[in-house]
N, C-alpha and C positions, 0 to 999 in steps of 0.2 A: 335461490333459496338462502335463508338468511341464517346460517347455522354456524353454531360456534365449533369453532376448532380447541382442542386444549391441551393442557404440556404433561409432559409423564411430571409423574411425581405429585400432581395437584389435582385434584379432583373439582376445582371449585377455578380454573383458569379460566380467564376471560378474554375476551377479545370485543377491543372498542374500535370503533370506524364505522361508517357510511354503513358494513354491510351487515352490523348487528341486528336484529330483531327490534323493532321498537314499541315503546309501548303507546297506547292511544293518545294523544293530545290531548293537554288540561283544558278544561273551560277557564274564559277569562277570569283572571284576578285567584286564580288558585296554584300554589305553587308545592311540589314536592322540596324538602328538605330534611338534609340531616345534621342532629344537633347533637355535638361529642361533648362529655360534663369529665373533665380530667382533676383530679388533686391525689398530688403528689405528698405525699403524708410523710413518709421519714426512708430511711436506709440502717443497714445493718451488716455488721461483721464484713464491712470491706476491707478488701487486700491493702495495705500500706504499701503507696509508691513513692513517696518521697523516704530521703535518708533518714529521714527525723522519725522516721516507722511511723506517719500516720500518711495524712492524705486532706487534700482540700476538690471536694466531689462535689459536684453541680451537674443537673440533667440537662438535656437538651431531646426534646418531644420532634420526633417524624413524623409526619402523615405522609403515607406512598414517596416517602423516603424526602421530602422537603421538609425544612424546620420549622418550625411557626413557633416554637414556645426553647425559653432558656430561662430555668430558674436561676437562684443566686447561688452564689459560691457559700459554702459552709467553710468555715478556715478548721484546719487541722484536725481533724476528726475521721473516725471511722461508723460513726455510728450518725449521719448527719439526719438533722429534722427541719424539712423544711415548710410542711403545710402548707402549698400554695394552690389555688383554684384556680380553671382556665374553662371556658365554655368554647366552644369553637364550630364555626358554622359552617359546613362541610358540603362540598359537590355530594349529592346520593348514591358515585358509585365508587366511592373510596376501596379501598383494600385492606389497608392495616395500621398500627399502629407501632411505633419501634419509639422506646427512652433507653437514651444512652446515657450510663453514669459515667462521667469524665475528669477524672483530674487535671484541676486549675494549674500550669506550670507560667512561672513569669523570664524563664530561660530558655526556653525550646517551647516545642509542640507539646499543647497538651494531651496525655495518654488515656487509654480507652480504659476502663476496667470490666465493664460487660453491657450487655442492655437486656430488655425485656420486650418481646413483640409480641401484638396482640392481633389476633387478624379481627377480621367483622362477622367470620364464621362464630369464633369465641364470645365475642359479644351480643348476637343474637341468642347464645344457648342463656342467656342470663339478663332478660328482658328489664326487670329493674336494677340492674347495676351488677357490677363485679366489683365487691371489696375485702382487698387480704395482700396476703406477702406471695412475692410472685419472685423464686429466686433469680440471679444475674447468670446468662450463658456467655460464653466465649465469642468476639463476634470472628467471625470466619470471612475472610476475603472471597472466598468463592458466592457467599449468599449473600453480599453486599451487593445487590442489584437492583436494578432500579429503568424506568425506560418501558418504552413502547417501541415494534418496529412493524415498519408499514411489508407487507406479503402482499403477493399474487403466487397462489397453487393450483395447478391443473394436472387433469390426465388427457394425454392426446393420442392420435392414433386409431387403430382397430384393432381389434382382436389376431395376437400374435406379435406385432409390432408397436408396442405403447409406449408410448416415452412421457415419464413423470417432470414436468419443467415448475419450475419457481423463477421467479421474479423477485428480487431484492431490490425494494426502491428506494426507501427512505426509514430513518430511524430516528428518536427524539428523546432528548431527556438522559442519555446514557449519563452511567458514574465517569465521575472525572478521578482520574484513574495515576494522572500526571502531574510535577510539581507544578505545572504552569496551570491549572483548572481548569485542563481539557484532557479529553485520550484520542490516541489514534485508532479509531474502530477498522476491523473489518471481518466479513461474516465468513464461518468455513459449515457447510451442510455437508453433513453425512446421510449414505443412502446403501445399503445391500454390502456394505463392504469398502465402497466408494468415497472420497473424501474431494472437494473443491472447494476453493477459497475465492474472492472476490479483492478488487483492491484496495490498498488501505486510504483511507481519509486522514489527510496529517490536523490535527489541532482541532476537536469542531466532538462535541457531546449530538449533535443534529446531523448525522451525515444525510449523502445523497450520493448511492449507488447506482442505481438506474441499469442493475446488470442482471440477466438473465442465465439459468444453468437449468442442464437438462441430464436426466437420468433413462437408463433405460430401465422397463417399468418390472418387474420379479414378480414370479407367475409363483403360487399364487400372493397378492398383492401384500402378505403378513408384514413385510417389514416396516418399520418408521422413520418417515421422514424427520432428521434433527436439524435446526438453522441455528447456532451458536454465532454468539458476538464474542469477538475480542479487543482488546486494545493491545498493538503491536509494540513491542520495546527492541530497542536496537543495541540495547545489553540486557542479560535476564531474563526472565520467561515471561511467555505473554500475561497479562489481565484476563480473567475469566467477566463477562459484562452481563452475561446471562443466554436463555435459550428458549425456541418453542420443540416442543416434540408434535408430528400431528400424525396420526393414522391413516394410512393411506387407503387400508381398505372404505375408511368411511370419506374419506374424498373422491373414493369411487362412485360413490351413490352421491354426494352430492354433485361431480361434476368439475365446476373451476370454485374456487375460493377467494377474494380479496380484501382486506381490513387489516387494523392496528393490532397488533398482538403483544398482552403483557407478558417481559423477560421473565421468565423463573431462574430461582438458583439451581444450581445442580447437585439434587438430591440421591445421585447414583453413589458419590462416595459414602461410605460408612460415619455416621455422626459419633463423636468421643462426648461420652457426658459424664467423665472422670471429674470436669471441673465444677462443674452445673452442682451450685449449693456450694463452692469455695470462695465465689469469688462474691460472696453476700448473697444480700436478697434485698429487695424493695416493696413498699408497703402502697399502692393504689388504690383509687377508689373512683373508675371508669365506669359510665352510662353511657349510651348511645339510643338516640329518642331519632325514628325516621318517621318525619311526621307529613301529610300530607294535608294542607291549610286549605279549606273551602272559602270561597267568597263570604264577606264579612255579611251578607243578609242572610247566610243559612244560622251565624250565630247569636243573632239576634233575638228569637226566643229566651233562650238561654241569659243572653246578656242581660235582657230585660225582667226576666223573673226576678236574677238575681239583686238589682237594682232597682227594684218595688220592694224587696225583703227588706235592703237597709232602709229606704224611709220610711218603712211601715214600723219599726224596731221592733221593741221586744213587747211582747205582751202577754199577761199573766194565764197562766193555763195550756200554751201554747208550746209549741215544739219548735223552737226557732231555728228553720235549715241550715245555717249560721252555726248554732248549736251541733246540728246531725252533721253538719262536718268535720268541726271540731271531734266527736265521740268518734267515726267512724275513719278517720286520718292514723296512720300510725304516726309514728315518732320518726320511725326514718323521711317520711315524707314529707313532715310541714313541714320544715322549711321552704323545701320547692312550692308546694301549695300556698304558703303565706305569701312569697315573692309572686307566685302568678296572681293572686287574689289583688296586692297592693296595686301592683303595677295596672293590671284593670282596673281596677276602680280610680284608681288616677288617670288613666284616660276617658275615664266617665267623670271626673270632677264632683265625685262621690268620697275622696279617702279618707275626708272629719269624717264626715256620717260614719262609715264603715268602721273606721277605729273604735272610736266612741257607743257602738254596737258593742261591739268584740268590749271594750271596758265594762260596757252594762252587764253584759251577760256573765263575765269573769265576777264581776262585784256579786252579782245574782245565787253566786254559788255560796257557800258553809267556807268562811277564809279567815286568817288572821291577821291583824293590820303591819304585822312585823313580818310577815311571809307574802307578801302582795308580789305577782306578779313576778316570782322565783322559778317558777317550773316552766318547761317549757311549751305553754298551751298553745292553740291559735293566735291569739292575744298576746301574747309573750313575742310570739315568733314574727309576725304581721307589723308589730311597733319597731322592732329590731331592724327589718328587712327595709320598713318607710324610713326609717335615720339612713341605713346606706341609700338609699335609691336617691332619697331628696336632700341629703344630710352631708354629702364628700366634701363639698368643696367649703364648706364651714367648718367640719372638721380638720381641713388642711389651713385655714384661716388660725383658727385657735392655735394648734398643737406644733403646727411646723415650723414655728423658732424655739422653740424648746427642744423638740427632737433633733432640731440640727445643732446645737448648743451642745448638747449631752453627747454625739456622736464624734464633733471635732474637738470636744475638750478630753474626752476619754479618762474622766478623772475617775482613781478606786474611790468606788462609795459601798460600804458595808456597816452595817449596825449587829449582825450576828456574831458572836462571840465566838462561835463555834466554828464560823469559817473565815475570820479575818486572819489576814496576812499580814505576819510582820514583816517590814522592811526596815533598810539604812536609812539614814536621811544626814545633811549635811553636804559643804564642800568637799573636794579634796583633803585625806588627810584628819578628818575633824568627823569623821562617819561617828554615827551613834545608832543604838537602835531605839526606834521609836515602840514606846509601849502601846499595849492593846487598848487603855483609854484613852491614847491620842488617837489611832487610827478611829473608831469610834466616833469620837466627836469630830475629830474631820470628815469621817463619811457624813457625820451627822450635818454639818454646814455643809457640805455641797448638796445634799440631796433636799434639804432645804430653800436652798438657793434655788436648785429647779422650780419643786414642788410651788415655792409663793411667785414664781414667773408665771408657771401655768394657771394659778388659780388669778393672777393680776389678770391672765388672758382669758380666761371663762367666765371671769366677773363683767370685765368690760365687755363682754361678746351680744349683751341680748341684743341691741339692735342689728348686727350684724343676724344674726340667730333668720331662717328664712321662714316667712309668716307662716306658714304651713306647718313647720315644724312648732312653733309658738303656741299655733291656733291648736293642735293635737295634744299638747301638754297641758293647754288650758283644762281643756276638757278633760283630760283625768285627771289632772289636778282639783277640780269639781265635782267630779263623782264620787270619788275617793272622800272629800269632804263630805259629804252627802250622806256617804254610806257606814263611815266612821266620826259622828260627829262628837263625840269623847275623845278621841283620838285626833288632833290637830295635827300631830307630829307626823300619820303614817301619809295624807296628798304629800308632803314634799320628799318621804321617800319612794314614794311609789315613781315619782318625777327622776329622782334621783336612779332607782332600781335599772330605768332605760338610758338616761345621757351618760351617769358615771358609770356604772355596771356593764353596759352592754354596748356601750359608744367610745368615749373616752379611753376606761382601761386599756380595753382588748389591742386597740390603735395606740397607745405608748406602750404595751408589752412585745406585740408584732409590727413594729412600723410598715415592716415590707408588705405586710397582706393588706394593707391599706394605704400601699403607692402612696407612702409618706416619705420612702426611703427606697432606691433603685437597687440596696444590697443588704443584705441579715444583719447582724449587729456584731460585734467579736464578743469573745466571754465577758471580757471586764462589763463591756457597754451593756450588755445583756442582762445582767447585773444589774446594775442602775436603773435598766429600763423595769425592769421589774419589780424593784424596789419602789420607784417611782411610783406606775400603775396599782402596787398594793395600797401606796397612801391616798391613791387618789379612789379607791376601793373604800378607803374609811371612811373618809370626808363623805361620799356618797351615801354610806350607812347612817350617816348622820349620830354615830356613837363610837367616839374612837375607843374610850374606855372597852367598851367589848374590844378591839381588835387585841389590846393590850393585853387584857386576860390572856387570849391564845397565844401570843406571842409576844411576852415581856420585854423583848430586844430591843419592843416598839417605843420602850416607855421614853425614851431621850425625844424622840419626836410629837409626843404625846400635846405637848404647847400648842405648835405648831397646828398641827391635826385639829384642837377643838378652838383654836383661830379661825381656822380653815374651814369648818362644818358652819360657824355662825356666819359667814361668807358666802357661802353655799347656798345658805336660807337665803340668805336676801336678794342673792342671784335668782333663785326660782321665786322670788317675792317679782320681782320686775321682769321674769321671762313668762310668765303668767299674767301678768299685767295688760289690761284692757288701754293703755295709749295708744297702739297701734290696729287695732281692730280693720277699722274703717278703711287703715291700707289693706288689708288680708280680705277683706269683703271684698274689695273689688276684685281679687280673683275668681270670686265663689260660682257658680253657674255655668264654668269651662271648663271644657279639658285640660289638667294640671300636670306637668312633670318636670323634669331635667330638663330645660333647653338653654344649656352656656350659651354665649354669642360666641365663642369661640372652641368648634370642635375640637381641634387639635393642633396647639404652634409648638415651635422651636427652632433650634439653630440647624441648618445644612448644607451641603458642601455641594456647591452647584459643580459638575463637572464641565469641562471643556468639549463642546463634541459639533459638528457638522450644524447648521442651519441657522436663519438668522430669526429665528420668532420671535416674542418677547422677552422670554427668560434668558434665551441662548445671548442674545446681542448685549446684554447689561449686566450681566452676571456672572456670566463664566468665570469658574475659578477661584469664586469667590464662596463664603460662608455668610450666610443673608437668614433673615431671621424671618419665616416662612408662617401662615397664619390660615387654618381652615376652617371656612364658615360654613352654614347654610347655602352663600350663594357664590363664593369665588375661593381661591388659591389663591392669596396674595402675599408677597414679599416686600421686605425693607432692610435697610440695613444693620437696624439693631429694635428690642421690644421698643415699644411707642413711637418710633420712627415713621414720618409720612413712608407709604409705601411706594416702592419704588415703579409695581406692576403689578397685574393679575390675570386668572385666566379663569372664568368662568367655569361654573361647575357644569353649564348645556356641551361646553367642548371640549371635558375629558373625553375620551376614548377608551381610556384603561392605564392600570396602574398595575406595574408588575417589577418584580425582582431581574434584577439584570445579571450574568453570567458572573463568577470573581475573576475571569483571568480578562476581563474587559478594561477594568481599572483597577486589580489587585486587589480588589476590596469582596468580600462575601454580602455587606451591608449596603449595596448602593439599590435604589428601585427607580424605576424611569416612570414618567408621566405622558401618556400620547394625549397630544390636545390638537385641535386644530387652531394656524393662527388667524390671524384677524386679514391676509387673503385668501382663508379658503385653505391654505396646503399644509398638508402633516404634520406636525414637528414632534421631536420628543424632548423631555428635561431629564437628565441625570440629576440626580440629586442623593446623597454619600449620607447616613444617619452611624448614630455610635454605637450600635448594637444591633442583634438580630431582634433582639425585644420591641427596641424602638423601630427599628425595622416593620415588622409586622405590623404594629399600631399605627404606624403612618399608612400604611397600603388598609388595613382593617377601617380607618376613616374614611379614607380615599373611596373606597368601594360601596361603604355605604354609602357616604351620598350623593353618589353618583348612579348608584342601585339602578334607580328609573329611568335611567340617559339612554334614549332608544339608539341611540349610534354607539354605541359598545362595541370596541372589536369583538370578536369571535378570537382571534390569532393575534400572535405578536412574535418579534425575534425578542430571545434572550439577550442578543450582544446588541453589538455596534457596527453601525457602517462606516470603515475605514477603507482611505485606499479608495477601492473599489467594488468591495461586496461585503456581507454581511461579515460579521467575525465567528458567530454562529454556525451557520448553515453555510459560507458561502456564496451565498446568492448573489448576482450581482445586478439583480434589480432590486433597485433601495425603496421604491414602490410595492412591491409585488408583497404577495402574502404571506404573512408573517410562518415560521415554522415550528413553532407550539402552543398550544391552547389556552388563553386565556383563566384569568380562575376566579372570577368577579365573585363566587361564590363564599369564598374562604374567606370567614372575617371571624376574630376573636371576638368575644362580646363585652360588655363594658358596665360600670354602673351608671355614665352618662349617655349610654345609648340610646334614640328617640326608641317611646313607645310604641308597642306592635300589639295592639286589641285586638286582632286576630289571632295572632299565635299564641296569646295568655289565655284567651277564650278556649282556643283547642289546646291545649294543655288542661285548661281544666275540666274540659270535657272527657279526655282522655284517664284521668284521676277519677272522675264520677261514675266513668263509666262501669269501670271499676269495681266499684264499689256498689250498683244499682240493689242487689239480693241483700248488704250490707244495711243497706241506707232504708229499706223495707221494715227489715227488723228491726234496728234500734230505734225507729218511731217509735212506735210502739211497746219500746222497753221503758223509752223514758217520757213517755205522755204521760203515765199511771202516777210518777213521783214526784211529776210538773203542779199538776191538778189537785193529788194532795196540798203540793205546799200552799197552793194559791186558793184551797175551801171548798175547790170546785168537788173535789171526790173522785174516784177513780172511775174507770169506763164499767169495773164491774162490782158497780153500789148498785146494792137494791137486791142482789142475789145473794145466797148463801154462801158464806166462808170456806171459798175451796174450790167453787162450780166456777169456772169462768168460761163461758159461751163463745165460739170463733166462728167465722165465715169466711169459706172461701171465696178471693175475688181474682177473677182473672187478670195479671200483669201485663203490661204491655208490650214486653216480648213474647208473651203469649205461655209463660209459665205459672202457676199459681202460685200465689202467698198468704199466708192469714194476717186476719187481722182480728179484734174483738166482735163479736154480734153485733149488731144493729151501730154500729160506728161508720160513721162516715168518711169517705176516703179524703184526707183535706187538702185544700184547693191547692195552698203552695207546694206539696208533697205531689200529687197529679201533674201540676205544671213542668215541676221539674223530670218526673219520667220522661211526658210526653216530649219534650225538649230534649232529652237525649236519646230517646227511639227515633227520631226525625233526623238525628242529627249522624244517626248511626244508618238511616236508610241513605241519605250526601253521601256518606264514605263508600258506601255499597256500590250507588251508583258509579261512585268516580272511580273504582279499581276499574282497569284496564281489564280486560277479558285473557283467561291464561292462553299463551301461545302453546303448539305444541310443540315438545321437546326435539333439538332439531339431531338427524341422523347420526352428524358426529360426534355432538355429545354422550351419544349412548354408546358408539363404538370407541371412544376414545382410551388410550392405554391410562 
């Protein structure tokens, strides 16, 4: 009987292995997953650990206590704002969530200051997201826990004479507890009084006990069985590693017990939360989406309604679904829904059409040519999300010699009167102080100096500019005309409202959220970056004169600025421009997205280790400049260099994080591929960060995704000597001793498109919304119809009387509608398309199991 054991203190304990419960098997091409949405918005009133009474605090994000995420350092502050967003694709049976705030030290170890943990409990009670301040606790050595360990429980005997025996075999993943990045484990169970311990494993987070202990059984059966991990120290007290508690009475009914059991902390001591709210608080904005993706023919309705709507556009009278989603969307959601919607439609090789909808329909509305495309509608949000999607690596073309220019020159640039700083200036000796209209007009020539580099580089850029991106600006640049044809001036800001406004700025005010820059900026630079962004804010307005009104500071730059705007023009005069058409046509009729020729290169530190495969025999030891495509891993020894090797993406096996006391390093990940006889190998390979870290294995995984030879298992270490460094083991064959995690991948703006999971995402949005989407038909067909002559649905009757009928829903609830009005076709489609789609997911839940003995009897 497959029944869960669980630990005191958690009501919600788990136990993973072989003899868990399982649920039914997906039908092909359907897969469960979970999708975590992290940003880390800001921090507040933290404790000061450096002398200087502040603090330099950066996060670092656990899942089930591994890192995947490490923002940037904020320098000297207590109050640090970082903004960063992270999507993260997650195994379905995660635990929790822990961010640890850390002070950056460049003399020692850096120090803890608190963290915040979030379990999956907490984020289920909050199905659209958890957003707010979540203060910083203490972190406690005893609840630093982490790990799995393998059990066998039984009752043996007969009545009178019972003896309670366990089996301690194996344990995986323990906290390294020691300086070297391992602990010495070994387990002490307590029973009726009774205490015994097991021997200790020296060096090894994996041990392998293989020891059995037996109790005599206590009539009647009340007490609890305890199995506590520790790690042994040969000065000082032991490491607490974690524990299971299990009930014995309910191991009576079931019998023998065996499976993986997750460690808990030890929740018996008294918790002090004297500190909790001292040591700051942190600002999050956590989603957790566990979605279950049907085979890509159940979404095909759906998909295809949707893509008869765009090319049928907009038509006068009509309620364009287009429309009803924009009205019936809040504000906290489009964005998500703009990115599902683009990202679909560009793998329908629909995303002009769809844009240029979403234009028509925005133009369709009561607007002002100086207010175009300001708030943030469907349209707004949809244009924004296609520049990132299709738009990064153009924006890192243009922008990224000027941001790195501004960052290594670190020059003061201020034009505020208000907060300029005087300084000395001068040799030795000969100091003076410089007055506030030198500083001034110096800030003024460097920030000009930028300013006309960058627009030399936006100017030059339209061919660079990617046709897609070209071809979507044409097209509002054309409507806009169209719709405002008194107004010449508002197409090229409406052009301008998205490249400068919502592309450009944002990416020279925050370089780091747009992986222009691997660290935040210092105050000075921060400074200039924003000074910068504001001008480029103007030029985009197409009227610097306004900015000046608001802020006269601006006037010394003001030259400059309306140089810059007639520059501007004639940039969108030729990125509008029909000379290149004909290459953009030949994309048209395909599937359209992101596909670099190169996923992911850079420089890495091939380690030295056992075997002679490709990489091992020519590389070793060296730093080789590493290159991942579509179809291979291949290495040279510096960019553009013939390459030296490669290793096929069919003969990865798995890409995993290696142990740190292996090579001293926390950043190293291995690659199992097989060589070109046929036998094992793996590649160490050393990267400069956990960031980078992650994103190389987050490549690695995807695309290798579909490689039907995927391990299952792998060791964390190395085989030295003669057995693993891990576990032990001293077969260098034999099966690996912790689990694989192909699942775990960050996600990216050049990630390949996934028309299934966009699909069900927006399926899961509509669905939502089905009682929503009823009613405001119908609110707004009546003011459609006026405007376009037709009349409303109740002309012809008396001022007042408006006549309804009920019609049966397709869930089988009723809703109204006007008398004698007909239900319309693309409103019908789209229910029926999500009743269909909602009877798949019915189908596909597994059947409830019944809840197993000892779950119910557990302390």
């Amino acid at each position: 009987m497959g029944a869960v054991l669980g630990a005191a203190g958690s009501s919600r304990a788990r136990r993973v292995g072989p003899a868990r419960p399982r649920s039914a098997p997906l039908p092909p091409a359907m897969a469960r997953r979970s999708a975590l949405s992290i940003r880390i918005v800001e921090g507040k009133n933290l404790p000061a650990k450096d002398i200087t009474g502040s603090s330099d605090p950066y996060c670092i994000v656990k899942i089930d206590d591994e890192a995947i995420i490490r923002t940037a350092t904020v320098w000297k502050t207590l109050s640090p704002f970082w903004g960063e967003e992270y999507e993260v694709q997650l195994q379905p049976g995660f635990h929790s969530i822990s961010i640890y705030v850390m002070d950056e030290d460049a003399l020692s170890r850096d120090d803890i200051i608190g963290k915040v943990c979030i379990t999956r409990d907490m984020l289920a009670e909050h199905p659209k997201g958890y957003s707010g301040w979540m203060s910083l606790s203490e972190v406690d050595p005893d609840e630093e826990v982490q790990g799995e360990i393998h059990l066998r429980v039984e009752v043996l005997g007969s009545q009178g004479s019972r003896r309670l025996r366990c089996s301690v075999l194996e344990a995986r993943d323990l906290a390294r507890k020691d300086r070297n990045g391992a602990s010495d484990p070994f387990v002490r169970l307590r029973y009726n009084g009774k205490t015994q311990e097991s021997t200790v494993v020296k060096k090894s987070c994996y041990p392998r006990w293989n020891e059995t202990f037996e109790f005599e059984l206590a009539e009647p059966a009340g007490e609890k069985l305890c199995v506590e991990v520790w790690d042994w120290d040969l000065v000082g007290r032991n490491d607490f590693l974690g524990k299971v508690v299990f009930s014995v009475q309910g191991l009576e009914v079931a019998g023998q017990e065996e499976g993986w059991f997750r460690l808990c902390p030890d929740k018996s001591k008294p918790t002090e939360d004297e500190r909790r709210g001292s040591l700051g608080s942190l600002q999050l904005q956590v989603k957790l989406r566990d979605e279950t993706v049907l085979p890509s023919h159940c979404y095909q309705p759906l998909v295809q309604l949707l893509c008869q709507e765009v090319k049928s556009g907009r038509q006068d009278g009509q309620v364009h679904l287009v429309t009803l989603l924009d009205e019936t969307t809040t504000a906290e959601c489009r964005q998500e829904v703009a990115i599902n919607l683009v990202k679909l439609f560009l793998g329908q090789g629909l995303v002009k059409e769809f844009l240029d909808l979403l234009f028509e329909l925005e133009l369709a509305k009561p607007c002002e040519p100086n207010t175009l495309f300001r708030s943030n509608s469907l349209a707004s949000k949809s244009m924004e999300s296609f520049l990132k999607v299709t738009g990064m690596p153009y924006l890192h073309f243009v922008l990224g010699p000027t941001i790195a220019r501004v960052f290594e020159e670190k020059k003061y640039v201020e034009l505020d009167p208000g907060k300029v700083e005087i300084k000395d200036v001068g040799c030795s000796g000969l100091h003076r102080v410089q007055t506030e209209g030198e500083v001034i007009e110096q800030g003024r020539q460097h920030l000009q100096s930028y300013l006309g580099e960058l627009l030399d580089a936006i100017v030059r850029s339209a061919p660079a500019c990617p046709p897609l991106i070209r071809a979507a600006f044409r097209q509002l640049f054309q409507r806009v005309g169209q719709r405002f044809p008194q107004h010449q001036h508002a197409k090229f800001v409406a052009v301008t409202s998205f490249l400068c406004l919502r592309f450009f700025s944002p990416a020279v005010m925050t370089p780091k959220l747009f992986q222009l820059r691997a660290t935040h900026a210092d105050a000075r630079t921060s400074r200039t970056l924003l000074l910068l962004a504001k001008a480029i804010q103007l030029v985009g307005n197409m009227e610097p004169a306004a900015g000046r009104a608001k802020e006269p500071w601006l006037s010394p730059l003001l030259p400059a600025l309306q140089e810059g705007t007639a520059r501007m023009r004639d940039f969108i005069t030729r990125l509008v421009g029909t000379e290149e058409e004909r290459g953009e046509q030949e994309g048209e009729g395909r599937p359209l997205g992101p596909c670099p020729a190169a996923v992911k290169e850079g420089l890495l530190l091939v380690h030295k280790t056992r075997g002679k495969g490709p990489l091992l025999a020519a590389a070793a030891g060296k730093k080789l400049h590493f290159c991942l495509t579509g179809e291979s891993l291949s290495f040279a020894k510096s960019p553009g260099a013939e390459r030296i090797g490669a290793i096929a993406l069919g003969d990865i096996l798995a890409a995993e994080k290696v142990e740190e006391k292996s090579f001293g390093s926390s950043h190293v990940m291995q690659v199992v591929y097989l060589a070109s006889g046929g036998q094992q190998e793996t590649a160490y390979l050393q990267c400069k960060c956990v960031n980078e870290l992650n994103q190389w294995l987050s490549a690695l995984r995807k695309v290798c995704g579909n490689n039907p030879r995927l391990l299952r298992s792998y060791h964390p270490g190395v085989f030295r000597g003669d057995k693993w460094s891990c576990c032990h083991q001293r077969d260098r064959t034999g099966l690996g001793c912790d689990r694989t995690r192909h699942g775990v991948t960050l996600q990216d703006w050049s990630d390949p498109l996934e028309p299934t999971v966009e699909a069900q995402r927006l399926f899961q949005h509509l669905q939502g919304l089905r009682d929503t989407l009823r009613d405001k038909y119908w609110e707004l067909l009546e003011p459609e119809r006026a405007r376009s002559g037709q009349g409303g649905l109740g002309s012809g009757r008396p001022r007042g009387h408006r006549a309804v009928a009920v019609i049966r829903g397709l869930w089988g609830s009723p809703w109204l509608c006007p008398a004698g009005a007909a239900v319309p076709e693309a409103l019908s489609r789209l229910l029926a398309a999500l009743a269909e789609l909602e009877r798949c997911h019915r189908r596909a839940q597994p059947p409830q199991a019944a809840g197993p003995a000892l779950l119910r009897l557990q302390a």
